[in-house]
Backbone as JSON Lines, residues from 0, in Angstrom:
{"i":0,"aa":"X","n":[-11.3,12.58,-6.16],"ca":[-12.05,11.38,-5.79],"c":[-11.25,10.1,-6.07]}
{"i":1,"aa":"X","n":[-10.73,10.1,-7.07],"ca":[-9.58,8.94,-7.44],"c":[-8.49,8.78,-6.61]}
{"i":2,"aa":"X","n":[-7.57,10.01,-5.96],"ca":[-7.2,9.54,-4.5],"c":[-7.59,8.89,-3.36]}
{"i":3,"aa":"X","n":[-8.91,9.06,-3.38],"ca":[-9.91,8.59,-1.87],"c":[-9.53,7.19,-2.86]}
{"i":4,"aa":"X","n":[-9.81,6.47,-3.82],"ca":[-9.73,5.32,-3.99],"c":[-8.39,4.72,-3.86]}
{"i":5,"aa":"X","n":[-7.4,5.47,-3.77],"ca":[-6.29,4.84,-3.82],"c":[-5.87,4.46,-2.06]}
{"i":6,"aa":"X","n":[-6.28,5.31,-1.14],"ca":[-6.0,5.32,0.19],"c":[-7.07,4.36,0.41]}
{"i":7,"aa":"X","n":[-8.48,4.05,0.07],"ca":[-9.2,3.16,0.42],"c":[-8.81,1.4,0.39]}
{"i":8,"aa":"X","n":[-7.89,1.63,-0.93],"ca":[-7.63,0.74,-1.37],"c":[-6.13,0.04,-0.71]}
{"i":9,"aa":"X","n":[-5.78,0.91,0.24],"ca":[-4.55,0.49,0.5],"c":[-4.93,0.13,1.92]}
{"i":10,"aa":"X","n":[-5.97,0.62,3.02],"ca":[-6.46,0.66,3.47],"c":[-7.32,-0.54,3.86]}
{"i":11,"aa":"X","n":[-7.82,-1.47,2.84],"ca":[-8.18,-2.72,2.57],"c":[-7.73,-3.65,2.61]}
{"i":12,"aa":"X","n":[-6.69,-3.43,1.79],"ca":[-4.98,-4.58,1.76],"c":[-4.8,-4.53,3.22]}
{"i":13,"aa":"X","n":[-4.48,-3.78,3.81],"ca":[-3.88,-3.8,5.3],"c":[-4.95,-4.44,5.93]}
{"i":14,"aa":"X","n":[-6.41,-4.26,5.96],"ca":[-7.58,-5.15,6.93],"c":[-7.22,-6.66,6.56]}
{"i":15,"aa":"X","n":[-6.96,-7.0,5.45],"ca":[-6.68,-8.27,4.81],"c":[-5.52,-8.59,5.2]}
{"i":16,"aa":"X","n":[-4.48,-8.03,5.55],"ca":[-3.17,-8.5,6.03],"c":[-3.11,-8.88,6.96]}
{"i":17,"aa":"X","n":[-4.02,-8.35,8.44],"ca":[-4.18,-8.46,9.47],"c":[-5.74,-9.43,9.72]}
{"i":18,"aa":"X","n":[-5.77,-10.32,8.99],"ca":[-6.38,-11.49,9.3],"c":[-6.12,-12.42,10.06]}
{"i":19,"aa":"X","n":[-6.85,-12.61,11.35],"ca":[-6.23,-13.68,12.23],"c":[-5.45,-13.54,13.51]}
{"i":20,"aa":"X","n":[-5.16,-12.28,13.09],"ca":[-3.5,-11.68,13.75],"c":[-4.87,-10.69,15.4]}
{"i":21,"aa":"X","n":[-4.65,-11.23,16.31],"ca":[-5.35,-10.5,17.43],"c":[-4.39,-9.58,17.98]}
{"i":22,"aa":"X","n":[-3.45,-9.03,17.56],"ca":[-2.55,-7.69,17.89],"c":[-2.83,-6.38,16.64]}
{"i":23,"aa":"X","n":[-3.2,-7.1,15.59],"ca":[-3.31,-6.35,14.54],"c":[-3.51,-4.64,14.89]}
{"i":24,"aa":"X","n":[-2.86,-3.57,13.98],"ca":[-3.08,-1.98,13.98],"c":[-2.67,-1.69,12.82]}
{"i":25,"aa":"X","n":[-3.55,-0.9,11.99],"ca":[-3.29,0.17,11.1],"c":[-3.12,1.63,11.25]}
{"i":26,"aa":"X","n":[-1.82,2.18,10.69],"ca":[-1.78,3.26,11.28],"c":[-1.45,4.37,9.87]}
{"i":27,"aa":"X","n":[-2.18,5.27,9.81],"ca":[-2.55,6.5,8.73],"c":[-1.57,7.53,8.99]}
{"i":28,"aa":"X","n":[-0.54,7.94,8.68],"ca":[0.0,9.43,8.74],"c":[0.14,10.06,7.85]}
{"i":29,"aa":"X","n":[-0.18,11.54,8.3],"ca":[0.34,12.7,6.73],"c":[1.01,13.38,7.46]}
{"i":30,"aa":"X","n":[2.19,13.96,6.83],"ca":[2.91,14.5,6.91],"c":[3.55,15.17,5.36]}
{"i":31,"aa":"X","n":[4.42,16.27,5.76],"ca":[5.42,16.88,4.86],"c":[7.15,16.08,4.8]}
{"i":32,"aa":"X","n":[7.1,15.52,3.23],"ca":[8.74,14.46,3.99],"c":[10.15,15.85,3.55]}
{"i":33,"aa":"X","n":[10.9,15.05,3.7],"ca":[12.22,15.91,3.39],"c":[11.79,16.66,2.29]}
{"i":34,"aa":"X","n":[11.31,16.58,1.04],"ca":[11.92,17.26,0.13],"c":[10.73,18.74,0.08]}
{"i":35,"aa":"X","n":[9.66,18.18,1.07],"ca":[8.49,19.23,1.45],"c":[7.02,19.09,0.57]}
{"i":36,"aa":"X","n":[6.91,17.43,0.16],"ca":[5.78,17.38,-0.51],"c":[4.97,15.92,0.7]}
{"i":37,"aa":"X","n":[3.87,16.64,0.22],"ca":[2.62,16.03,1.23],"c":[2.71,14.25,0.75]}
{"i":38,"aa":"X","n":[3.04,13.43,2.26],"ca":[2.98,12.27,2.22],"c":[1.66,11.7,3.07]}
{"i":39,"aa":"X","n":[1.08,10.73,2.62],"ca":[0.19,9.89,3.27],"c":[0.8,8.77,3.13]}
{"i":40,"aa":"X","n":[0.64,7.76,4.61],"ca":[1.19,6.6,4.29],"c":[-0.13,5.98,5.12]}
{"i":41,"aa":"X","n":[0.13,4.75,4.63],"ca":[-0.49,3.28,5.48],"c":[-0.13,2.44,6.4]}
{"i":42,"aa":"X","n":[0.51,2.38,7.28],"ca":[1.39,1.22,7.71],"c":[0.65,0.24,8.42]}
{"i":43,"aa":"X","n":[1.14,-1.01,8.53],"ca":[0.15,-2.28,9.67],"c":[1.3,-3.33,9.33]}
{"i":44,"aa":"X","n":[1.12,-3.93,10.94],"ca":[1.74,-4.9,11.33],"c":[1.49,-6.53,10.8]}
{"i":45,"aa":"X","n":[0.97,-6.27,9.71],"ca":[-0.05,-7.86,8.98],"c":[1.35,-8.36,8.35]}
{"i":46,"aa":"X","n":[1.14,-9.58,7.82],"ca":[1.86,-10.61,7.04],"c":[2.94,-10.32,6.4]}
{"i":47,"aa":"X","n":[2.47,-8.84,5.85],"ca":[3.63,-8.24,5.32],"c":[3.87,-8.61,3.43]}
{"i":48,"aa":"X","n":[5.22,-8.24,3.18],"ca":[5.25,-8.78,1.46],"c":[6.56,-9.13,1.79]}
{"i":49,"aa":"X","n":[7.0,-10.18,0.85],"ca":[8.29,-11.05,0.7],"c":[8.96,-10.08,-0.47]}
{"i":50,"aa":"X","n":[10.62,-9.81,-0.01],"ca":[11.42,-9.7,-0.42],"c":[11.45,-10.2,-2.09]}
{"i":51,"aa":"X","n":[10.67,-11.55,-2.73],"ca":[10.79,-11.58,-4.19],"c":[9.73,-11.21,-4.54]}
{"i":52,"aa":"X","n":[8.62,-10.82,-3.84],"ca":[7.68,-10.5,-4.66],"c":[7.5,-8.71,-4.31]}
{"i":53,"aa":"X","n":[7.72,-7.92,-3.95],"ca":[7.55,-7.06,-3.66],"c":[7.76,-5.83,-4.93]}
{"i":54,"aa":"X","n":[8.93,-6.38,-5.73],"ca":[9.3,-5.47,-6.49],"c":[7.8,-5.81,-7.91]}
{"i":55,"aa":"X","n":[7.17,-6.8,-7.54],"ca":[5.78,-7.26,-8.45],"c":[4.64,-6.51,-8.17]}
{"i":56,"aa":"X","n":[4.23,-5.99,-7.04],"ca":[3.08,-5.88,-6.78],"c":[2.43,-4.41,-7.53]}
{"i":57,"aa":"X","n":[3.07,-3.89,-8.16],"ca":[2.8,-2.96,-8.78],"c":[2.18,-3.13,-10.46]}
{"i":58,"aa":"X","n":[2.71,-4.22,-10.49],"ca":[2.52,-4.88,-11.93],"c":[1.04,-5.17,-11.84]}
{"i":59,"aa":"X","n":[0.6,-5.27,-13.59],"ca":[-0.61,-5.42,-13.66],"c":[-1.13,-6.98,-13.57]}
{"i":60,"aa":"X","n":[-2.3,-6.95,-13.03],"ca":[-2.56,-8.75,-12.79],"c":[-1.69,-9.72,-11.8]}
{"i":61,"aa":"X","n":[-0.95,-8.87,-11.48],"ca":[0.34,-9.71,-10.84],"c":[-0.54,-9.92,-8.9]}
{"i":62,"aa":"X","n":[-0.54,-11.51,-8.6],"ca":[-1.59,-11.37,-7.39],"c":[-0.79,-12.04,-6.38]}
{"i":63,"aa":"X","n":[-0.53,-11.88,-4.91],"ca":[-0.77,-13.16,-4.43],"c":[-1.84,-13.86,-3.72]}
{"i":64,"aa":"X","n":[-3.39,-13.3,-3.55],"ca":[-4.33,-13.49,-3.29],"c":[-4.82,-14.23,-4.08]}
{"i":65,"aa":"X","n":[-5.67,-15.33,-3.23],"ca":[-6.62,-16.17,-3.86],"c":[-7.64,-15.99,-4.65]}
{"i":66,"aa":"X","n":[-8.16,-14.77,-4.15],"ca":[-9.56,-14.62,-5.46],"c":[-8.89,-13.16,-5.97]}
{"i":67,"aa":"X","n":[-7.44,-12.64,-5.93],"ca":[-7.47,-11.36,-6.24],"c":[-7.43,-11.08,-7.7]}
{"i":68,"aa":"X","n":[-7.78,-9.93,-7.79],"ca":[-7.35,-9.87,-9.54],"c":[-6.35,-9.43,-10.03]}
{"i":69,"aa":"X","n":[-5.3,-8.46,-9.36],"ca":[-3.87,-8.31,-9.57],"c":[-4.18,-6.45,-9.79]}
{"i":70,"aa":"X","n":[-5.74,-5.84,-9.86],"ca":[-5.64,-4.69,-10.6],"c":[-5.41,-3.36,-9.37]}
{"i":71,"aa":"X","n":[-5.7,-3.86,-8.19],"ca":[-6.11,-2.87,-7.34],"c":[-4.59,-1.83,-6.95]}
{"i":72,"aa":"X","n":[-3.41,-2.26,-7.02],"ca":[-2.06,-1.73,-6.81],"c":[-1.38,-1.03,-8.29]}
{"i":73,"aa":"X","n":[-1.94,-2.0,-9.19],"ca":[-1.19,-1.27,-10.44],"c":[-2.08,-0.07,-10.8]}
{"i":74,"aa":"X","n":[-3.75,0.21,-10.51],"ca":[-3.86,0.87,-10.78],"c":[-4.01,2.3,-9.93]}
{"i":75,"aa":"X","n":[-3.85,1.68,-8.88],"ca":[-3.92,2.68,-7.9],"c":[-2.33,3.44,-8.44]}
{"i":76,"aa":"X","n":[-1.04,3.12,-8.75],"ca":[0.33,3.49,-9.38],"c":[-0.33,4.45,-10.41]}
{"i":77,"aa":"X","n":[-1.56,3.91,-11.11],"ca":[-1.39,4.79,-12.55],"c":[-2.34,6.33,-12.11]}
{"i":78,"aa":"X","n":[-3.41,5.83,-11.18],"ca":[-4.09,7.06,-10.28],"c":[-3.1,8.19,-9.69]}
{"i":79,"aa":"X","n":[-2.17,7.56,-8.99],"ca":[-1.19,8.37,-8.3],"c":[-0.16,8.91,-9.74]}
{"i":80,"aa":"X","n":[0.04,8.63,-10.43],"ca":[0.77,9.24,-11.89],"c":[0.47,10.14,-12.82]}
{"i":81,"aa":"X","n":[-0.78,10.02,-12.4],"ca":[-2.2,11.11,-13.43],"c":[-2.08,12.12,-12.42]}
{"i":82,"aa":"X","n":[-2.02,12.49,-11.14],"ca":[-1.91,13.18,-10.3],"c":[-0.53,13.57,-9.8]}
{"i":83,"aa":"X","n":[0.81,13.29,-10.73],"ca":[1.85,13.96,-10.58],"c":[2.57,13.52,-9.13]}
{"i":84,"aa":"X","n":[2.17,12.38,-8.42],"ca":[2.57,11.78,-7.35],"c":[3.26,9.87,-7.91]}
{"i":85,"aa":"X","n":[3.73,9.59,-6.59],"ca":[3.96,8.4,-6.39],"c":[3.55,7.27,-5.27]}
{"i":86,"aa":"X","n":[3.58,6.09,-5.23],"ca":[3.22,5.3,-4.19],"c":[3.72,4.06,-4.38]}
{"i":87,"aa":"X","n":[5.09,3.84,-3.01],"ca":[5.91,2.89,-2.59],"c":[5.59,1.87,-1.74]}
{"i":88,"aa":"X","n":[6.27,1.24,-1.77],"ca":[5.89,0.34,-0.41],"c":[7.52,-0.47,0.04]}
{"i":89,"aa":"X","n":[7.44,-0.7,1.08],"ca":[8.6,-1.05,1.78],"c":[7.91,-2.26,3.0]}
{"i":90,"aa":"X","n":[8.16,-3.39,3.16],"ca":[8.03,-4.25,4.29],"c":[8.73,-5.5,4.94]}
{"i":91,"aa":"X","n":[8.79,-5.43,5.9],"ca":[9.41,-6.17,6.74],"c":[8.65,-7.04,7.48]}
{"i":92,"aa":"X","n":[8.35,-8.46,6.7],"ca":[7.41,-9.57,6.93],"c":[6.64,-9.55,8.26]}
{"i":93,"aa":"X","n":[5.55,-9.67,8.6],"ca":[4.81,-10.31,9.96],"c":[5.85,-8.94,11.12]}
{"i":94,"aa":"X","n":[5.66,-7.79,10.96],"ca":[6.57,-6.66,11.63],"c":[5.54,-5.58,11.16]}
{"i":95,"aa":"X","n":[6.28,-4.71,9.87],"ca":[5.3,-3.7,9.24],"c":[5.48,-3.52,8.2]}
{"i":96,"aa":"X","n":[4.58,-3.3,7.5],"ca":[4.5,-2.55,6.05],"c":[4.43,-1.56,5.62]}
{"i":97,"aa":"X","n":[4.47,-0.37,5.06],"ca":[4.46,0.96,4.75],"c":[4.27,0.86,3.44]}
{"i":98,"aa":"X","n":[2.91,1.36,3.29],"ca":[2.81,2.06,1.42],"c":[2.54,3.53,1.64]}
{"i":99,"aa":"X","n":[3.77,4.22,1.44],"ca":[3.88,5.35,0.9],"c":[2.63,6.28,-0.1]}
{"i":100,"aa":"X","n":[2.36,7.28,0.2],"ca":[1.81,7.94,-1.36],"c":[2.07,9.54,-1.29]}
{"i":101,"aa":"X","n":[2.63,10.23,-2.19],"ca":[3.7,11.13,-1.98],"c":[3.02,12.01,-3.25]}
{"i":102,"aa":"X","n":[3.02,13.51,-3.17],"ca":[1.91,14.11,-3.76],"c":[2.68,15.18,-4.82]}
């Protein structure tokens, strides 16, 4: 059940990224990656994350949202850790984003 929160939650970020944006798409894949463990990713074409802040967003409290609280990414990291997985993210501003979650 704590996975469903972590994909929900990433899932959210992306509706919020794609504010405004009338091309906007989120797109869900699972797959098996190279090394043969079950990936789910997120990807969407929204705003994206900047190059200095990116390596932050995992951190606790750490926001760039206006009313955010900073907890929803760090803890979704510690969900995916208790469960012997990981979850990345990689983006390329106002293009796409990809958060990874790898099992």
């Amino acid at each position: 059940q704590m996975i469903e929160q972590v994909l929900i939650n990433l899932i959210k970020n992306s509706v919020q990224a794609l504010k405004g944006r009338p091309d906007g798409q989120i797109q869900i894949r699972g797959f098996y990656n190279k090394r043969g463990r079950p990936t789910i990713q997120v990807i969407d074409n929204g705003q994206g994350i900047l190059d200095d802040v990116i390596d932050k967003i995992f951190i606790p409290f750490f926001t760039t949202k206006q009313n955010g609280s900073g907890i929803g990414l760090s803890l979704s990291k510690q969900i995916m850790r208790l469960h012997g997985g990981t979850i990345t993210a990689i983006s390329v501003p106002n293009k796409k984003t990809t958060f990874s979650m790898t099992f």
